[in-house]
C-alpha positions in Angstrom: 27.3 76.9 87.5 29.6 74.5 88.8 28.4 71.1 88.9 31.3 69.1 90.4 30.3 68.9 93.5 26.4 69.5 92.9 24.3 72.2 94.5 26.9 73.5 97.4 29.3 74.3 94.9 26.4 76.3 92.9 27.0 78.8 95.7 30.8 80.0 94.3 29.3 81.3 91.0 27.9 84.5 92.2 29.5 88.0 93.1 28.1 89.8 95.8 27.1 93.3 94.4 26.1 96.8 96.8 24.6 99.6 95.4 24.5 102.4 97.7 26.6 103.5 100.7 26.5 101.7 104.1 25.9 103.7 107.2 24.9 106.7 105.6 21.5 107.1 107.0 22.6 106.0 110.6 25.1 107.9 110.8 23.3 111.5 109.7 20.5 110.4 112.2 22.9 110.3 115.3 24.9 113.0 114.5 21.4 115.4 114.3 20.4 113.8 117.4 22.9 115.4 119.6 22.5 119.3 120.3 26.2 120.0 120.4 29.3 118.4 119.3 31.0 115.5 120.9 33.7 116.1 123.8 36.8 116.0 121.7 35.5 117.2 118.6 36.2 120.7 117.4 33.4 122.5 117.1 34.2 124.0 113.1 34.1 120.1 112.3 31.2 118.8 113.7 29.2 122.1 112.0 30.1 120.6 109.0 29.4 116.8 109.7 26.0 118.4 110.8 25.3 120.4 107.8 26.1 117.0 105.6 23.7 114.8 107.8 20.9 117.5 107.3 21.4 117.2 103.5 21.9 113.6 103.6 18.5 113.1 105.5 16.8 115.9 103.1 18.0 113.0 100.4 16.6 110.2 102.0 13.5 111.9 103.4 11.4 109.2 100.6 13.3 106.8 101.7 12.9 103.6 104.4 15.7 102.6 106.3 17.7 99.5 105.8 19.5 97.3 108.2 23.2 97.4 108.0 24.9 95.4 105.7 26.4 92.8 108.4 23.0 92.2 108.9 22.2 91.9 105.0 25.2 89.6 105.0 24.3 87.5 107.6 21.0 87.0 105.6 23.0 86.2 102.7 25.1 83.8 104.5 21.8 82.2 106.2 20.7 81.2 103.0 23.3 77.7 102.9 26.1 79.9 101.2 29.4 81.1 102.7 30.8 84.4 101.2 34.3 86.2 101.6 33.9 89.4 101.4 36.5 92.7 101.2 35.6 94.8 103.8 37.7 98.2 102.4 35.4 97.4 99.0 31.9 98.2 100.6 31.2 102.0 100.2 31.3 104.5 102.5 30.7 107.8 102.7 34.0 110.1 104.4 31.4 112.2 106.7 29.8 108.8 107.8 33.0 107.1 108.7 33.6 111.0 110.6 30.2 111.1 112.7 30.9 107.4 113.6 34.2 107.2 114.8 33.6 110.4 116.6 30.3 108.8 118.2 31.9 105.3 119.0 29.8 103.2 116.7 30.4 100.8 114.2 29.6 102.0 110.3 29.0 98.8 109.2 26.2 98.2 112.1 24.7 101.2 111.2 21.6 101.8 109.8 21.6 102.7 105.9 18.9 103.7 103.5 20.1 103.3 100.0 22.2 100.4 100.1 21.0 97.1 98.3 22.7 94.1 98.6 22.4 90.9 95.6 24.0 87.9 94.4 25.2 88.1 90.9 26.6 86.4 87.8 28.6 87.5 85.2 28.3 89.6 83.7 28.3 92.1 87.3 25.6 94.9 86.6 27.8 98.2 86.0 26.0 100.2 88.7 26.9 98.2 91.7 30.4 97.5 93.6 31.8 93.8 94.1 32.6 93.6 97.4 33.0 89.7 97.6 32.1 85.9 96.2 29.5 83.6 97.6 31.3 80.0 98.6 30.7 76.9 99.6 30.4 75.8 103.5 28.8 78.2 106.0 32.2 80.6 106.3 31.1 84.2 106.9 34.2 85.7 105.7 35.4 89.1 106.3 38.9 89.9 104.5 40.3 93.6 105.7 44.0 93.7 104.1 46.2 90.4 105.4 43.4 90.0 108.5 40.5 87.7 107.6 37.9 87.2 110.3 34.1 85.6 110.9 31.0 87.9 111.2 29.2 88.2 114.7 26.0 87.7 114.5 24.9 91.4 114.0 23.3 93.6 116.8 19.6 93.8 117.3 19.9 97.6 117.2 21.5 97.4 113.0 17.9 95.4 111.9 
């Protein structure tokens, strides 16, 4: 802990760790929601993004959904902590990225079912991905190569 500047600074010890994928479940439900595949989308394609979101949902069929991780970030950061986090660190599944982009939604405001989200010292637990650092101030960071950028409040529709 870092005791320079008293509790704010107590923020910039810890990691913040995901186990799991993001989107995952939201994206398999979707895609199985539509009968056919989307206008633009070859058909051979969307059979197999299909045949992955049956299988993904058999997988998660014990398993509640979760909001998506901005949301679970934005709780973070309502706790008095700023974080920057890496956005091309959080996990995602190919087929996920696939069903969204070809549906028009947003991966990381999609619903997921086995991602868990934590703040962490060292030493990091080896099952889990850093993705980011807790700060000090309120700054909801999101870094995505040189581009660095706030999170929105999240939708209603990722809780």
């Amino acid at each position: 802990m870092n005791n320079d500047k008293g509790a704010a600074a107590d923020c910039a010890s810890f990691a913040i760790m995901v186990r799991g994928y993001a989107g995952s479940y939201g994206a398999a439900a979707k895609c199985l929601e539509l009968p056919g595949a989307p206008e633009g989308i070859r058909d051979d394609l969307w059979k197999r993004l299909r045949a992955w979101s049956e299988k993904k949902m058999d997988e998660y069929a014990s398993s509640e959904p979760v909001p998506c991780i901005h949301r679970m970030l934005w709780d973070i950061g309502s706790g008095g902590c700023g974080f920057r986090v890496r956005v091309r660190d959080i996990p995602l599944e190919q087929e996920a990225v696939e069903i969204c982009e070809a549906l028009g939604l947003n991966i990381y405001e999609t619903l997921s079912a086995d991602l868990k989200i934590s703040l962490e010292k060292y030493p990091y637990p080896e099952d889990a991905v850093l993705i980011g650092y807790a700060s000090e101030g309120k700054d909801k960071l999101l870094i995505n190569g040189d581009d660095v950028s706030f999170l929105n409040r999240p939708a209603e529709q990722c809780m």
